[in-house]
C-alpha positions as CSV (number, residue, x, y, z in Angstrom):
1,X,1.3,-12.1,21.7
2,X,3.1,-10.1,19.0
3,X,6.8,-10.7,18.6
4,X,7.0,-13.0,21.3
5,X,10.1,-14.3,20.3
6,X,11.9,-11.7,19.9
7,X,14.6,-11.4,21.8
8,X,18.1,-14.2,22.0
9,X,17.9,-16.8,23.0
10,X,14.5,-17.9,22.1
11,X,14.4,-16.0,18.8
12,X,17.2,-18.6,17.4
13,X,15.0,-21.4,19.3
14,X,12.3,-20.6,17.7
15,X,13.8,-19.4,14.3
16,X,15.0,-23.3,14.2
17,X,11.8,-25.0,14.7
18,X,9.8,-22.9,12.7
19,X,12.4,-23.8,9.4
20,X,13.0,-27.2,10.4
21,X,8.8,-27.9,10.2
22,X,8.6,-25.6,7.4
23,X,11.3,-27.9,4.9
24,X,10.6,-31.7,6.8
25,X,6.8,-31.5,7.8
26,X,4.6,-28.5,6.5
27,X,5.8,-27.8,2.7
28,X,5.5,-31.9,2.0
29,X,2.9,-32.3,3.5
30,X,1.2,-29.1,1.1
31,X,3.2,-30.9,-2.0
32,X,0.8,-34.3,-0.9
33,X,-2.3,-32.1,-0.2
34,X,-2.4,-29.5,-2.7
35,X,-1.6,-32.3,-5.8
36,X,-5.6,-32.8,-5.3
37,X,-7.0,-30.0,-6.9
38,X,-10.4,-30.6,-4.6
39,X,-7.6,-29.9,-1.9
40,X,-6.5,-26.5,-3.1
41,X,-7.3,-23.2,-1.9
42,X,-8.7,-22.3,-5.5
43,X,-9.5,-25.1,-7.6
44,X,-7.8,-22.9,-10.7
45,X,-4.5,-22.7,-8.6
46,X,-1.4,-24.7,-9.9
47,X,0.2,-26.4,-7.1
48,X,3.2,-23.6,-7.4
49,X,0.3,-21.0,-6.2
50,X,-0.5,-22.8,-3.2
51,X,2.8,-23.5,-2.2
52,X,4.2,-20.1,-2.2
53,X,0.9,-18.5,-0.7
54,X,1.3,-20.9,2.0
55,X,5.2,-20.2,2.6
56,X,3.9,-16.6,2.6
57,X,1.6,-16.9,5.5
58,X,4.5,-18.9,7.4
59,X,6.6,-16.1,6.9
60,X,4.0,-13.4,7.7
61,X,3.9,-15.8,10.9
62,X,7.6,-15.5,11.8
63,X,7.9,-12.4,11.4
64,X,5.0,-11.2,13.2
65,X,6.5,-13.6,16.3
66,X,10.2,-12.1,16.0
67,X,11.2,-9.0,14.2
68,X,10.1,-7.0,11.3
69,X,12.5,-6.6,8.3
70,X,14.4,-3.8,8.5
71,X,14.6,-0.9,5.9
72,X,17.7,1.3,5.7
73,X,18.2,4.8,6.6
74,X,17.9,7.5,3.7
75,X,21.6,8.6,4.5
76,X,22.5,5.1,3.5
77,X,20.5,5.3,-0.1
78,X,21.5,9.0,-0.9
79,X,24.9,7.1,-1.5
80,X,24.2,5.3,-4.1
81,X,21.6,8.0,-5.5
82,X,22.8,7.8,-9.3
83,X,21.9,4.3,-9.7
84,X,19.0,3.9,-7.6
85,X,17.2,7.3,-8.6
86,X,17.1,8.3,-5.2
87,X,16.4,12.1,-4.4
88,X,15.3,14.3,-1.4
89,X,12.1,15.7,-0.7
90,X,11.4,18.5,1.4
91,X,9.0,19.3,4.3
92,X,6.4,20.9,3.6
93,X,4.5,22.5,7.2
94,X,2.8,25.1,6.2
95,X,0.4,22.7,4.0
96,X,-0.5,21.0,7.3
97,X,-4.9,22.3,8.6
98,X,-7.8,21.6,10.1
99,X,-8.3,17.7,11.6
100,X,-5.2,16.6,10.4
101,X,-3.4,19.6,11.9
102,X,-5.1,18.6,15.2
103,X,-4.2,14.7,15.1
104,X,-1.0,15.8,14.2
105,X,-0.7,18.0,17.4
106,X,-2.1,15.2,19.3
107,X,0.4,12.6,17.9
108,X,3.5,15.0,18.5
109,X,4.0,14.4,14.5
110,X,5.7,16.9,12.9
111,X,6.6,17.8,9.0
112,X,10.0,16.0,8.3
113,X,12.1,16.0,5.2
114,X,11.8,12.4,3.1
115,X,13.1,10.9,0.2
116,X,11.8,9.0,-3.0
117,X,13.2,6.6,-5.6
118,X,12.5,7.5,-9.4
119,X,11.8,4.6,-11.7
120,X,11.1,5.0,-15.4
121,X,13.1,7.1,-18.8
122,X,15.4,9.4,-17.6
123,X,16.4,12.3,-19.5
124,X,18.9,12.8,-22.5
125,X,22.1,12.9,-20.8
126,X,20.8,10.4,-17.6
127,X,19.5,12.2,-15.0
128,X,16.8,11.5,-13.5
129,X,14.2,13.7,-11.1
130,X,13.9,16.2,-14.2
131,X,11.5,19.0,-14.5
132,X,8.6,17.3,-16.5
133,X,8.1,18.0,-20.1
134,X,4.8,20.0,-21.6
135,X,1.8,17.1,-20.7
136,X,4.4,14.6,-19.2
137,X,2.5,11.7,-16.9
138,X,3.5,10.5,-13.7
139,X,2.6,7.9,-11.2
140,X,3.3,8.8,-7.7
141,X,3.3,5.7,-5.9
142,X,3.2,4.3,-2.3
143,X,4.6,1.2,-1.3
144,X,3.2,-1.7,0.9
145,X,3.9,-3.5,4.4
146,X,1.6,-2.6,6.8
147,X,3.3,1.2,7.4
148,X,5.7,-0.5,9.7
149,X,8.3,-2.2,6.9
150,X,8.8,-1.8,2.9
151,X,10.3,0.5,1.0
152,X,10.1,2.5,-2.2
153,X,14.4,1.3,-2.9
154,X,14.8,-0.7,-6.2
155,X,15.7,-4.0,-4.2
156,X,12.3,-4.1,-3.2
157,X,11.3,-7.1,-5.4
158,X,7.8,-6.2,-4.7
159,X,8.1,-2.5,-5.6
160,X,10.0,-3.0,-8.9
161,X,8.0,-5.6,-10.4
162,X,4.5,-3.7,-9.7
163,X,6.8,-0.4,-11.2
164,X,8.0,-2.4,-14.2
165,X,4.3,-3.5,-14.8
166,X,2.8,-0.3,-14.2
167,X,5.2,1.4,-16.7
168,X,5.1,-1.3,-19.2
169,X,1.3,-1.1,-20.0
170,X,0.8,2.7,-19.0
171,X,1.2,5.0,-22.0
172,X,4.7,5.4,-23.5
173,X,7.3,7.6,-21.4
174,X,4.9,7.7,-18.2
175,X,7.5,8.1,-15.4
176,X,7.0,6.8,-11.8
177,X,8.2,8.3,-8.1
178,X,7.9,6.2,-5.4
179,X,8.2,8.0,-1.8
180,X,9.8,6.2,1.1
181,X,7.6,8.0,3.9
182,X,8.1,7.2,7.3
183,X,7.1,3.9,8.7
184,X,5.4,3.9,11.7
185,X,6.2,1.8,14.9
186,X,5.3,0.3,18.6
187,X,5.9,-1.1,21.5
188,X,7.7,-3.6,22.1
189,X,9.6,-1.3,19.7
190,X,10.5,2.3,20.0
191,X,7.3,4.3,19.8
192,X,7.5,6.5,16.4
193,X,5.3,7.8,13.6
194,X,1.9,7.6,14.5
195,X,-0.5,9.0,12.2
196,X,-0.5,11.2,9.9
197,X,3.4,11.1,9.6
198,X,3.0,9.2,6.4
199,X,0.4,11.3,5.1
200,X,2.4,14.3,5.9
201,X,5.1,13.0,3.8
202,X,3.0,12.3,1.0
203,X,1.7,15.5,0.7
204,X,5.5,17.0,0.7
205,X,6.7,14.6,-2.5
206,X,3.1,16.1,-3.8
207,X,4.4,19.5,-3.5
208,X,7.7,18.4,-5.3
209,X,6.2,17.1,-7.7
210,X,3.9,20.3,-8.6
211,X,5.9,23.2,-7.5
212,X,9.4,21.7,-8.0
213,X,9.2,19.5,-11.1
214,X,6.1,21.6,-12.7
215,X,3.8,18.3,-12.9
216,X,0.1,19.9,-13.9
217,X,-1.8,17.8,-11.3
218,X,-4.3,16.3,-13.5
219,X,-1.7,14.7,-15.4
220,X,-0.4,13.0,-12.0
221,X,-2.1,9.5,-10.9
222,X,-1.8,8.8,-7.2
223,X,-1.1,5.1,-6.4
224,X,-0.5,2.8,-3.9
225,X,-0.8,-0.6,-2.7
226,X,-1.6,-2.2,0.1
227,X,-1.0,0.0,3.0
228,X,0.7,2.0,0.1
229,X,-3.2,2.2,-1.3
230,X,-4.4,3.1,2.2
231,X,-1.6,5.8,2.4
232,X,-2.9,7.3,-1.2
233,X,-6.3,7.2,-0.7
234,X,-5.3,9.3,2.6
235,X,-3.5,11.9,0.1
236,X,-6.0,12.4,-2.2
237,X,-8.8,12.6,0.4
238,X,-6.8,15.4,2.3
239,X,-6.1,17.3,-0.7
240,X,-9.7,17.5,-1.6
241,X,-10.8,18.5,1.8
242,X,-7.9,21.3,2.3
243,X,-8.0,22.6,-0.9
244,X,-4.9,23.8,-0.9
245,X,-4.4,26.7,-3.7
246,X,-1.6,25.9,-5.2
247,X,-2.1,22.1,-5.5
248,X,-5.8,20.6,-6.7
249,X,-6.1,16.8,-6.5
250,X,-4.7,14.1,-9.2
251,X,-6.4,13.1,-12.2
252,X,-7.0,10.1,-10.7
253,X,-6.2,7.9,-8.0
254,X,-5.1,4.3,-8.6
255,X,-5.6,1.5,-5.0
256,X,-4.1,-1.6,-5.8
257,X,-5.2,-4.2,-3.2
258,X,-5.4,-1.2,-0.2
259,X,-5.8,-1.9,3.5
260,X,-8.8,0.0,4.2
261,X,-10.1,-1.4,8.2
262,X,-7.1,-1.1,10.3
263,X,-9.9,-1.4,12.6
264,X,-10.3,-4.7,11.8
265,X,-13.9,-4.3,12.0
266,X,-14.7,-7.4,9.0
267,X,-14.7,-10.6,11.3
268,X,-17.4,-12.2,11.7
269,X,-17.8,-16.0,10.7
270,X,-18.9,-15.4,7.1
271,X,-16.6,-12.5,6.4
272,X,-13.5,-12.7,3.9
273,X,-11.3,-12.7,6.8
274,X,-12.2,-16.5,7.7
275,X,-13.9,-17.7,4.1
276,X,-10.3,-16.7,2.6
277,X,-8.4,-18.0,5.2
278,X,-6.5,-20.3,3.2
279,X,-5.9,-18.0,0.1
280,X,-3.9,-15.3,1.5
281,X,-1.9,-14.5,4.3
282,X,-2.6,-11.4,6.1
283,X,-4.1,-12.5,8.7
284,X,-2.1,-12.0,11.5
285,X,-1.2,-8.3,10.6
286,X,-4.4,-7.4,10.9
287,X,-5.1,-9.4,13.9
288,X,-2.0,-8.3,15.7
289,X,-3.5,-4.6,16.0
290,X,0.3,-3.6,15.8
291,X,-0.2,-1.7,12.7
292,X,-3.2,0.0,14.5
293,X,-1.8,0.4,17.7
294,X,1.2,2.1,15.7
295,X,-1.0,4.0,13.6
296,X,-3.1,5.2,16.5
297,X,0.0,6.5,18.7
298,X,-2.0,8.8,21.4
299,X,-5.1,8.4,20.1
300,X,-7.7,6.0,21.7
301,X,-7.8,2.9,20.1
302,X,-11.8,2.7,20.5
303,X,-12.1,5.4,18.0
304,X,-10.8,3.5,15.5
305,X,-13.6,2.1,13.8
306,X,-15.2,5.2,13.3
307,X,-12.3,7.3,11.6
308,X,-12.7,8.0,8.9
309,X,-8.6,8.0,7.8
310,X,-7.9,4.6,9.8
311,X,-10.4,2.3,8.7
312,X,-12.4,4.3,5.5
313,X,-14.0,0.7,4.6
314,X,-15.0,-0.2,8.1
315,X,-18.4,-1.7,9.3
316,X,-19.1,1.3,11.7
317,X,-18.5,4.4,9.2
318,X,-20.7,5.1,6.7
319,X,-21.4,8.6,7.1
320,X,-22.4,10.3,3.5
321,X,-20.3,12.3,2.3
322,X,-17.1,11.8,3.7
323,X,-15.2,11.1,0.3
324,X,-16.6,13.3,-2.0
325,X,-14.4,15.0,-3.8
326,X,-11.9,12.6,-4.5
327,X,-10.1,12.1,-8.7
328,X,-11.5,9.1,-10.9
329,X,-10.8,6.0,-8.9
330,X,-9.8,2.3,-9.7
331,X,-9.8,0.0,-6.8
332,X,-7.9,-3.3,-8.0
333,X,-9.0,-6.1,-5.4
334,X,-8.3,-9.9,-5.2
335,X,-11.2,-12.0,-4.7
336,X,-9.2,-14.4,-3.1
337,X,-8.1,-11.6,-0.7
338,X,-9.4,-11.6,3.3
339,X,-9.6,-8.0,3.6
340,X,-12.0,-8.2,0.2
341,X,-15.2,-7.1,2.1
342,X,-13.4,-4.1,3.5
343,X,-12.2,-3.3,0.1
344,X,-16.1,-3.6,-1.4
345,X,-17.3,-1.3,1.1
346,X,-15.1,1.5,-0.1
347,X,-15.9,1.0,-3.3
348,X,-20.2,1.7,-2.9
349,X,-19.1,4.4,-0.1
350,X,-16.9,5.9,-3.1
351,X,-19.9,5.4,-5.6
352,X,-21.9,7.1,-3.4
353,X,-19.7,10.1,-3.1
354,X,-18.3,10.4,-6.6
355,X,-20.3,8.9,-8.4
356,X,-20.4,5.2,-10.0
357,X,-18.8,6.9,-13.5
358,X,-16.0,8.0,-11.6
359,X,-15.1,4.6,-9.6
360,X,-13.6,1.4,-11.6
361,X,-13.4,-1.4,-10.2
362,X,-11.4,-4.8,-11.0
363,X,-11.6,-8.0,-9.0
364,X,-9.7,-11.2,-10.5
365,X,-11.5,-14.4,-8.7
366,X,-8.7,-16.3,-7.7
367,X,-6.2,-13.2,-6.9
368,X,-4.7,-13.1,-3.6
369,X,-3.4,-10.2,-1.6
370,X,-1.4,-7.4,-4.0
371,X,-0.8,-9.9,-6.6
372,X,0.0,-7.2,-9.2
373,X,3.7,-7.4,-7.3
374,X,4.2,-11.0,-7.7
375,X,5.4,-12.1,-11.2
376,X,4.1,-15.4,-10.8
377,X,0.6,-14.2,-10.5
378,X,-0.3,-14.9,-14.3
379,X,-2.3,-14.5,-15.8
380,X,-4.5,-12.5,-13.2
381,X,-1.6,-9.8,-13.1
382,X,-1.0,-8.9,-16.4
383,X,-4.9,-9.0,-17.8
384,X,-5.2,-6.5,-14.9
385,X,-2.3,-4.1,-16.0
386,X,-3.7,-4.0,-19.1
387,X,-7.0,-3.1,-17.8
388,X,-5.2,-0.1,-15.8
389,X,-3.1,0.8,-18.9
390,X,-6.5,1.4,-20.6
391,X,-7.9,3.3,-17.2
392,X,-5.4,5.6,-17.5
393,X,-5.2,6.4,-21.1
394,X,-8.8,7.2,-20.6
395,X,-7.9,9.7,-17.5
396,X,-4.9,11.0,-19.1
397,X,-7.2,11.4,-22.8
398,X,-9.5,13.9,-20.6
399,X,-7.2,16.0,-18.5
């Protein structure tokens, strides 16, 4: 059962154990194992790799047993806004129709003002959240952990080295906005932010970046990864199905590593989830079903599988159609990832619906989950930032 442990005494109890056979039996026993290359999760894999893929999964582990990390409140970051880049973003419910509107309704979900963290130049005299220049190019970004932790703030390790990367091989002066949308929960934790609360989000710091800071929308890229990749695949789907006057879809739309089955629907014997086993470490938050279950909020959980928001690459929803309209895509997969398969089923269902010319797609071999926000991912992360620099001087060269 999920977060088992979670209450005192027997989170300390636990807490102990699990470091105490973490340092004295599991890590030397991987420092024996993994020095046989034979041994190793990918045979290309320095023994570094396996080591910290297989603290990862420990940790995913723990915390999955326990507690989540906690993220701090918007009031708190609005403090320190000059440094961190932090600005508010307002709601925006009048953009909110048809089955969204309704799963909204049924969710009790309403439109709530958000925040976002700028990375990226600033202007002349330091600000930062200017009105963008004549042709100006943004990313607008969505962080990962499962919609139920992350955030967009700067001490994100995660966020700020897949931001620096992004920047560093996108074209020159390319800015970045990262939203911290609402993070969804469940029991045994306060019930909050079922679906589509994040997606109502996004489409707010959408408007604020057409209407407030004057962004033309093809010169805006909509990114994300992991759930963050989920969450903008969710924008620009809604925004080509509302068609909203005032705010067409992205030039393009950029999934890095995105969590496409909440359903979980990819588990048979042969799938990625058990022939990757010992290459990444999502497992248990997609075997949990707390995401889902959080995600879901009233809605029936047996319905999952076939909608179309939840699970877009699952096994039970292939209905034609149901993306078209979405920007020039590039979905960035791992093929030492175990929600791969999911991943590859977006991908022909997007071809399908867009077209093969307007889908990319990059997967490294030996890559493991998001590994574009791991700096010791080399050299599959940089030879793939310099594949999406190139992606998006080609979007950006046609707008």
């Amino acid at each position: 059962m999920a977060f088992a442990f979670r209450r005192q005494p027997l989170k300390a109890i636990y807490l102990t154990g699990r470091v105490a056979a973490l340092l004295f039996v599991q890590v030397p026993f991987w420092s024996v194992l993994y020095a046989i290359p034979a041994a190793r999760p990918r045979r290309s894999w320095s023994l570094s790799r396996c080591l910290i893929v297989s603290v990862y999964r420990v940790f995913v582990n723990v915390m999955y047993s326990t507690t989540l990390m906690a993220t701090e409140s918007p009031d708190k970051f609005a403090q320190e806004a000059e440094k961190v880049g932090f600005v508010w973003v307002d709601p925006a419910p009048e953009l909110l129709s048809g089955e969204v509107k309704t799963l909204a309704e049924k969710n009790n979900v309403a439109a709530e003002k958000t925040s976002g963290f700028w990375y990226g130049p600033r202007a002349s005299d330091g600000k930062f959240g200017q009105p963008a220049l004549a042709n100006e190019k943004v990313i607008y970004h969505f962080h990962g952990g499962g919609f139920v932790m992350g955030t967009a703030h700067p001490s994100n390790g995660s966020m700020t080295t897949l931001a620096n990367g992004l920047l560093e091989h996108f074209p020159p002066n390319t800015r970045l906005f990262s939203l911290e949308y609402r993070l969804s929960s469940h029991k045994p934790f306060a019930v909050a932010n079922p679906f589509p609360a994040a997606l109502l989000d996004a489409v707010a710091g959408y408007k604020y970046l057409v209407e407030t800071l004057g962004y033309d929308p093809k010169n805006i890229i909509i990114g994300g990864d992991s759930a963050g990749g989920t969450l903008a695949f969710w924008l620009a789907r809604y925004l080509a199905i509302s068609s909203l006057p005032n705010l067409p879809n992205a030039g393009g739309l950029l999934l890095l590593s995105p969590t496409v089955d909440w359903a979980n629907t990819h588990t048979d014997r042969e799938s990625s989830m058990h022939r990757h086993s010992s290459s990444d470490f999502v497992y248990t938050i997609l075997t949990s079903g707390y995401t889902l279950r959080a995600l879901m909020g009233n809605l029936p959980l047996v319905d999952a599988p076939l909608n179309a928001w939840i699970a877009p690459g699952s096994k039970q929803n292939g209905a034609p159609g149901l993306f078209t309209g979405l920007p020039k895509t590039v979905i960035v997969a791992g093929g030492a990832e175990q929600t791969l398969d999911a991943m590859v089923v977006l991908r022909d269902r997007l071809e399908r619906d867009v077209g093969k010319d307007n889908v990319k797609y990059i997967e490294k071999p030996d890559a493991t989950h998001d590994y574009l926000t791991a700096s010791w991912h080399e050299p599959e992360r940089t030879d793939t930032l310099v594949e999406l620099g190139e992606w998006a001087k080609g979007i950006w060269s046609t707008a």
